[in-house]
C-alpha positions as CSV (number, residue, x, y, z in Angstrom):
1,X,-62.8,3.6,-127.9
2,X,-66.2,5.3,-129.3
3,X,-68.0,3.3,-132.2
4,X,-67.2,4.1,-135.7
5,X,-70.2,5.9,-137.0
6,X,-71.9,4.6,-140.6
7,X,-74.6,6.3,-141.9
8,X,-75.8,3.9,-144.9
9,X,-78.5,4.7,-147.5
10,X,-80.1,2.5,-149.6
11,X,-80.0,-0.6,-146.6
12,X,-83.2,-2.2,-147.9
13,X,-82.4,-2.7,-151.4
14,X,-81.3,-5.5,-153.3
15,X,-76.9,-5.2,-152.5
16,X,-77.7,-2.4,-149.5
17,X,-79.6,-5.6,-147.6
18,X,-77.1,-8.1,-148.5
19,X,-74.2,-6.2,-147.3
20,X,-75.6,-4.9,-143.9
21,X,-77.0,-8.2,-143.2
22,X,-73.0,-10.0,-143.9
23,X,-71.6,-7.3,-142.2
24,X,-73.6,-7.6,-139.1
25,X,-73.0,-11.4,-138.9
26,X,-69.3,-10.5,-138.3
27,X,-68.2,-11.0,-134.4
28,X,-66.4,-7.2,-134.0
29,X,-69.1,-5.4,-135.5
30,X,-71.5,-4.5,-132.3
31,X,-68.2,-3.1,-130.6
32,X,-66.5,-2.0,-133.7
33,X,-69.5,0.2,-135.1
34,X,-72.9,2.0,-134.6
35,X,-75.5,2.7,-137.5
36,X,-77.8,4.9,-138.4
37,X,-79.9,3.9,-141.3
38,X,-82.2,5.9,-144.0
39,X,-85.8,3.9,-144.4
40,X,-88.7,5.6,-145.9
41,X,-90.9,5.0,-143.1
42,X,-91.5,3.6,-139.7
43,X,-92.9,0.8,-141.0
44,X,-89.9,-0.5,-143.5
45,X,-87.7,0.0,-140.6
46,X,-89.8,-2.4,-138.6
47,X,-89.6,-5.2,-141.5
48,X,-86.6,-4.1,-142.9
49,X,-83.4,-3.4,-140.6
50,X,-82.5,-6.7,-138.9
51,X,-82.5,-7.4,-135.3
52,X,-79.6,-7.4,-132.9
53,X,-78.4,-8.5,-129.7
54,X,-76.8,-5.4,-128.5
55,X,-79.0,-2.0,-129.0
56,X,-78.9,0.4,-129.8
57,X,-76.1,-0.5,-132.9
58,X,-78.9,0.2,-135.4
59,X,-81.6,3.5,-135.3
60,X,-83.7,4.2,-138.4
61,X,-83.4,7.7,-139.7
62,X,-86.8,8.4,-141.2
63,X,-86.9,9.9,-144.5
64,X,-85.6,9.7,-148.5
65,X,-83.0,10.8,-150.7
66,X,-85.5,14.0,-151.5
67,X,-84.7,14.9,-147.7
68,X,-81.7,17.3,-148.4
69,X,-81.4,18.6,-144.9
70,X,-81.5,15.3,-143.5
71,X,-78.6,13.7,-145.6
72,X,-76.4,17.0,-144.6
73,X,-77.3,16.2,-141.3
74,X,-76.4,12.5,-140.7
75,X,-73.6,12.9,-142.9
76,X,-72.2,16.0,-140.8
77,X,-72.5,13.3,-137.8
78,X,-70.8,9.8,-139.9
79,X,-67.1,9.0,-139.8
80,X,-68.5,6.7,-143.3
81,X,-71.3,7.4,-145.3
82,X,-72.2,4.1,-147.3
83,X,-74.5,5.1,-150.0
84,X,-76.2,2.0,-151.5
85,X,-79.4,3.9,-152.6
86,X,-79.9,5.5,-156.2
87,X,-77.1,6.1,-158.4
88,X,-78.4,8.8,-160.3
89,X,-80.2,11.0,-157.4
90,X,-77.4,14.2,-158.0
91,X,-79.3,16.6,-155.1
92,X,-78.6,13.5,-152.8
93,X,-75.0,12.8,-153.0
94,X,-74.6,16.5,-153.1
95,X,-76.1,17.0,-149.7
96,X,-73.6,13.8,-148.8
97,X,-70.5,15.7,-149.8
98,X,-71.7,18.7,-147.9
99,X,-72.1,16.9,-144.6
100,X,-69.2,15.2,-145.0
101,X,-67.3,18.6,-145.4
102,X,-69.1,20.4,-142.7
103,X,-66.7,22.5,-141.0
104,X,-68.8,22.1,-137.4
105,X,-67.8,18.6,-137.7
106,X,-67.5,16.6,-134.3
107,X,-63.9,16.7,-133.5
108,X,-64.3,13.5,-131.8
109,X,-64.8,11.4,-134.9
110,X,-62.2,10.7,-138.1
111,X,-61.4,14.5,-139.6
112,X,-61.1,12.9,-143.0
113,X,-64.3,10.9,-142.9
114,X,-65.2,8.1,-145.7
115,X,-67.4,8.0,-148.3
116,X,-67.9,4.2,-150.2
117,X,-70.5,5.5,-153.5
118,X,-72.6,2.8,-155.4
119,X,-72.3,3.6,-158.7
120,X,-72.8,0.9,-161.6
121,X,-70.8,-0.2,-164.8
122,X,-73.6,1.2,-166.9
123,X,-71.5,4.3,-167.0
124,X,-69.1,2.2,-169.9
125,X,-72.6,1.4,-171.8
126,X,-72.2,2.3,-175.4
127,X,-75.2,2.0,-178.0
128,X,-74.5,-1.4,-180.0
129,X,-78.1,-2.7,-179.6
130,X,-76.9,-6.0,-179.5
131,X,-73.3,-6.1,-181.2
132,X,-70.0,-7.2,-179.9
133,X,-67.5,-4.7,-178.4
134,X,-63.7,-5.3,-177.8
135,X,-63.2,-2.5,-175.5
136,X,-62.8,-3.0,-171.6
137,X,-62.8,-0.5,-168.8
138,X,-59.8,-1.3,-166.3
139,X,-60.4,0.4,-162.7
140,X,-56.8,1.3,-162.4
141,X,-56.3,2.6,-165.9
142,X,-57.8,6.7,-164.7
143,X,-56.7,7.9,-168.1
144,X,-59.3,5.5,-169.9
145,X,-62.2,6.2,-167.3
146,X,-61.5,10.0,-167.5
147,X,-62.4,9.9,-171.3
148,X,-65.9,8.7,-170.1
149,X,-68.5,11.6,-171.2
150,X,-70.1,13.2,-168.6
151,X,-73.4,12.3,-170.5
152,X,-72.8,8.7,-169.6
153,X,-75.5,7.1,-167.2
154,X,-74.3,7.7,-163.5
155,X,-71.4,9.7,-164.9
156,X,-72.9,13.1,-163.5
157,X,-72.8,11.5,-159.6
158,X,-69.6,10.1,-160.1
159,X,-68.4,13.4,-161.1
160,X,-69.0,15.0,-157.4
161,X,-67.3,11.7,-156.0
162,X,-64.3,12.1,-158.0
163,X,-64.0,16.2,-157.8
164,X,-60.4,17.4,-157.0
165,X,-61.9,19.7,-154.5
166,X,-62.2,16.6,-152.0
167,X,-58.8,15.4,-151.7
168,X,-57.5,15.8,-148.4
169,X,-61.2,16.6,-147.0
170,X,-63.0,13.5,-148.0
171,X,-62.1,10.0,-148.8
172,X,-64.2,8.8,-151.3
173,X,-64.5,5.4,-153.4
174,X,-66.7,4.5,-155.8
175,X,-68.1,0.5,-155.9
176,X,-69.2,0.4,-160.0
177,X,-70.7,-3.4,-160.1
178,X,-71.6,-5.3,-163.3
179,X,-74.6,-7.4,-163.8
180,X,-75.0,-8.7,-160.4
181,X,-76.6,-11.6,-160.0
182,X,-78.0,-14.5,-157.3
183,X,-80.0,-14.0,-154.8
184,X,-79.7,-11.6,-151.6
185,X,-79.5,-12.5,-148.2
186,X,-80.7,-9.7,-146.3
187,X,-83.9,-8.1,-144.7
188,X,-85.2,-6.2,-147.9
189,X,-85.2,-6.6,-151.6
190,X,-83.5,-10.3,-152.9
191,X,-83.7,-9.8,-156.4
192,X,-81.5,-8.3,-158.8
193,X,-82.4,-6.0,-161.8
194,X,-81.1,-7.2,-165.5
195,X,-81.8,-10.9,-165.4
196,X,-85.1,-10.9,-163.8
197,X,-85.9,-8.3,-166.6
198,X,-84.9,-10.6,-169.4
199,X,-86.8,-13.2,-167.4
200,X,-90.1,-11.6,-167.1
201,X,-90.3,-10.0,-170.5
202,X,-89.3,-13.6,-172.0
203,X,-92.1,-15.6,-169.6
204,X,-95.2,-12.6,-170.9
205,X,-94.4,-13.5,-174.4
206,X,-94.3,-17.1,-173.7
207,X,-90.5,-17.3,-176.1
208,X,-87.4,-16.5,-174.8
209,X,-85.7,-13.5,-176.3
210,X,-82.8,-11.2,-177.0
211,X,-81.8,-7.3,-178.4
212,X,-80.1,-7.5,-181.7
213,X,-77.9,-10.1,-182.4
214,X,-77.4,-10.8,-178.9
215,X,-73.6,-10.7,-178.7
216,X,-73.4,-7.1,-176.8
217,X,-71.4,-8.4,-173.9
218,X,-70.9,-7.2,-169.9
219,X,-69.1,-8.4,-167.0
220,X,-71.1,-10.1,-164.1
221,X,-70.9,-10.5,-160.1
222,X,-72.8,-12.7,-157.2
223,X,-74.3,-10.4,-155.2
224,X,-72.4,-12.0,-151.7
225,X,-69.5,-12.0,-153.9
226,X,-70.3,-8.0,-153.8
227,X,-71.0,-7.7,-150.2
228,X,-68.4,-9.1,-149.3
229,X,-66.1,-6.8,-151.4
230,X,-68.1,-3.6,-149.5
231,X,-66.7,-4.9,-146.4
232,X,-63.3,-5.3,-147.5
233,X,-63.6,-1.8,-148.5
234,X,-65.2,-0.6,-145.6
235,X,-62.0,-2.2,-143.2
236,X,-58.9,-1.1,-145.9
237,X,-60.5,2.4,-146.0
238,X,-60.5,2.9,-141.9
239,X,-56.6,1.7,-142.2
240,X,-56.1,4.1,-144.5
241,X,-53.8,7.2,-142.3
242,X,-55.6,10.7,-142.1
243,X,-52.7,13.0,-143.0
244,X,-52.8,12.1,-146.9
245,X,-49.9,9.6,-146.8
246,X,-52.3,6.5,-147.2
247,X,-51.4,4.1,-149.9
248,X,-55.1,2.8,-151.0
249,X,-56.6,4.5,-154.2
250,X,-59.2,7.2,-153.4
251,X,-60.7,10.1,-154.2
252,X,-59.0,11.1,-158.4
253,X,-58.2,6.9,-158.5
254,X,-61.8,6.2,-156.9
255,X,-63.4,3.8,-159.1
256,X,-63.5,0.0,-157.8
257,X,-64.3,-2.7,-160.1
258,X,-66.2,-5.8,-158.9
259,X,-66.3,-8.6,-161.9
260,X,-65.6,-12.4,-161.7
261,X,-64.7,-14.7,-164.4
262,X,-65.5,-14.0,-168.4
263,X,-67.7,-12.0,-169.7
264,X,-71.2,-13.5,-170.8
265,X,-73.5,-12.2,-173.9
266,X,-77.2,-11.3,-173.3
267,X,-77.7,-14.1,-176.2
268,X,-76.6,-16.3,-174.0
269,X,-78.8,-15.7,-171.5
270,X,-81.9,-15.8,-173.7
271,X,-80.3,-19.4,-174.8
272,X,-80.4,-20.7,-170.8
273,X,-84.1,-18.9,-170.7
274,X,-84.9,-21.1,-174.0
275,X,-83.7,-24.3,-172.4
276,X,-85.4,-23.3,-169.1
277,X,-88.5,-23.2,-171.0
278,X,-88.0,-26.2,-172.4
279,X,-87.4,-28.0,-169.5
280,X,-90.8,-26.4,-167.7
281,X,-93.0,-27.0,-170.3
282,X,-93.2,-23.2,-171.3
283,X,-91.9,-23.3,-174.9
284,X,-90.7,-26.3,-176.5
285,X,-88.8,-25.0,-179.5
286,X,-85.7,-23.8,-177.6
287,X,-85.0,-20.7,-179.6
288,X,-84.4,-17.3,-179.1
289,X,-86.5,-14.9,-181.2
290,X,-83.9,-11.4,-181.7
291,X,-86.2,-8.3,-181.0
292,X,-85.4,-5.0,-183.3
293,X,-85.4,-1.4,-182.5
294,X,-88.6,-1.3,-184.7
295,X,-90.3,-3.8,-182.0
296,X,-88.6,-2.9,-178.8
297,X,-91.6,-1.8,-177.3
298,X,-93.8,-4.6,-178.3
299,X,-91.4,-7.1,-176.0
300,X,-89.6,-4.6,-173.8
301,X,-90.4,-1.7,-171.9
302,X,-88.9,1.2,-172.9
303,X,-85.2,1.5,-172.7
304,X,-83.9,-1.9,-172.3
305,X,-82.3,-2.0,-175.7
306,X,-79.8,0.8,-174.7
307,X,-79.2,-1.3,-170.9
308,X,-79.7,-4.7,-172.4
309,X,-78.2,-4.3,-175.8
310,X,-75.2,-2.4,-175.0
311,X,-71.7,-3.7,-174.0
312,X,-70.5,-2.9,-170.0
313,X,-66.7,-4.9,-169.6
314,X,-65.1,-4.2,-166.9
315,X,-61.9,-5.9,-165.2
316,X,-61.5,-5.4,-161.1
317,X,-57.9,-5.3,-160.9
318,X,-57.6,-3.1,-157.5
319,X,-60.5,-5.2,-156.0
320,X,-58.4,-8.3,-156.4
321,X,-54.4,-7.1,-156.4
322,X,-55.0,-3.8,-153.5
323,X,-57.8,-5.9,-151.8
324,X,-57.5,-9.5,-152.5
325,X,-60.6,-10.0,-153.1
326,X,-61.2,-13.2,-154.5
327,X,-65.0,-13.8,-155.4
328,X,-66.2,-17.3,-155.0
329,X,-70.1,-17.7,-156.5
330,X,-69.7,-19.1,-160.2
331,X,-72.6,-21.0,-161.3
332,X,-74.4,-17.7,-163.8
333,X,-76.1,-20.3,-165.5
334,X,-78.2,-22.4,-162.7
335,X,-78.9,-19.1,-161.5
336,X,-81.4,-18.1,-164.7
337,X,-82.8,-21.6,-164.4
338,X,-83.4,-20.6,-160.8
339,X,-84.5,-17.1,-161.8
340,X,-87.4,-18.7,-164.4
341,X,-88.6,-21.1,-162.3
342,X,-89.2,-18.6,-159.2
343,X,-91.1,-15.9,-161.5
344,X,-92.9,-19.0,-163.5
345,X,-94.0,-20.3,-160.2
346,X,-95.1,-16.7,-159.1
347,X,-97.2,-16.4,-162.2
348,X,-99.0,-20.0,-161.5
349,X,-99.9,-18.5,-157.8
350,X,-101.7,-15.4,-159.6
């Protein structure tokens, strides 16, 4: 039986790496699959794409997300396009969806081929800069997500994923994570996004901080707790029956969930920076000082009160009653010690 072909974007980055990397430690995986892999350059593929026993499972595909033809291209070619890279690049998940429809298809591959899209729970953001919400986002509840304005942030590429047009000619599914957090465990970027920003705009001003009032809330994930929901995915959706009697949601019902436990306010977080501070001799006073829209650009960079002060709640329902998904990484907490301490000890070095 020929290799299931993956084309995967986005294989360097911070859940991209950690995912490949979990999914190549699995025993059926050199017989089960062969890769081809976007990387900018020769060079990344080198450090970046981890070695193998059998090759060739993994070529490098050189090029970016601006490379139009080259998406249509590899796509055209991929039983299941994994796009980790980008959320918001709309020319590249375009030329995706036009590969994947490609009517010169092989006929020797899947004739409804897969697409998993990386998307984020940013699209729920509202504005609150800092204030509590009560609203949450359910991933099987389509009549709540379908209120979502198209204005939202990633909402435009989500759009294309979700379009009626691709029923029965695509199956696609769209991975929207929280806050992820922990560190990765592949060949390319290990650090996440939010709370290393909190971190590093707390450590330059020597004071931990927060947007607002600081009780804006979102939902949160470990980032193997994510991987390991991509491959879950990835297995269900090549189970899934190519004449449209499948039973997994796809496609109109596409958007998957990934959250574990309660959700936590950005307050809190600047509370474990404070005490994190505290306990390295940064800032003794353990308190938080609440930035205003006034000031925003005096501690933050620009933008970070509309991502950071806004509310994202999400609840995985399919991930964990379709799936069974049952995420396992807990401690958020000693994570943001661990977070401090790595970017305090990279500023000591400099």
């Amino acid at each position: 039986m020929a290799p299931i072909r993956v084309f995967i974007t986005g294989a360097t980055g911070y859940i991209g790496s950690t995912t490949f990397a979990l999914l190549l430690k699995q025993e059926s995986t050199a017989s089960k699959y062969s890769f081809r892999v976007l990387v900018r350059s020769q060079e990344k593929a080198d450090n970046s794409i981890p070695p193998t026993r059998t090759n060739p499972v993994i070529e490098p595909v050189i090029g970016s997300l601006d490379d139009a033809d080259i998406l249509r291209r590899e796509s055209a070619n991929a039983d299941v396009v994994i796009h980790f890279a980008d959320a918001d690049h709309y020319p590249a998940i375009k030329a995706i969806l036009e590969g994947l429809q490609d009517k010169s298809r092989s006929k020797e591959g899947r004739q409804r081929p897969i697409l998993i899209h990386t998307s984020g729970t940013g699209v729920l953001l509202d504005n609150a800069y800092g204030k509590p919400s009560d609203v949450i986002y359910h991933d099987n509840d389509i009549d709540h997500l379908n209120s979502l304005a198209p204005e939202q942030v990633h909402r435009n590429v989500d759009l294309e994923v979700l379009s009626s047009e691709l029923v029965g000619k695509v199956d696609t599914y769209i991975v929207a994570p929280p806050t992820i957090w922990g560190f990765g465990t592949g060949y390319g970027n290990r650090n996440s996004i939010q709370i290393p920003h909190y971190v590093k705009y707390s450590l330059k001003h020597g004071q931990a901080l927060q947007i607002g009032q600081g009780l804006n809330k979102w939902s949160k994930v470990h980032v193997e707790d994510l991987a390991r929901f991509y491959i879950l995915l990835l297995e269900r959706s090549l189970q899934e029956p190519q004449d449209g009697t499948g039973k997994l949601p796809k496609n109109l019902d596409a958007y998957y969930f990934v959250q574990e436990g309660d959700d936590f306010t950005y307050g809190s977080v600047g509370e474990e920076i404070a005490r994190a501070f505290k306990e390295l001799g940064i800032n003794q006073s353990g308190t938080v000082l609440a930035t205003t829209p006034e000031d925003e650009e005096k501690y933050w960079t620009k933008g970070s009160g509309f991502l950071l002060g806004g509310n994202s709640r999400s609840r995985a329902i399919k991930a964990v009653k379709v799936l069974g998904w049952e995420p396992q990484l807990k401690d958020f907490s000693g994570y943001i010690h661990q977070e401090v301490k790595r970017q305090h000890d990279l500023l000591k070095e400099h």
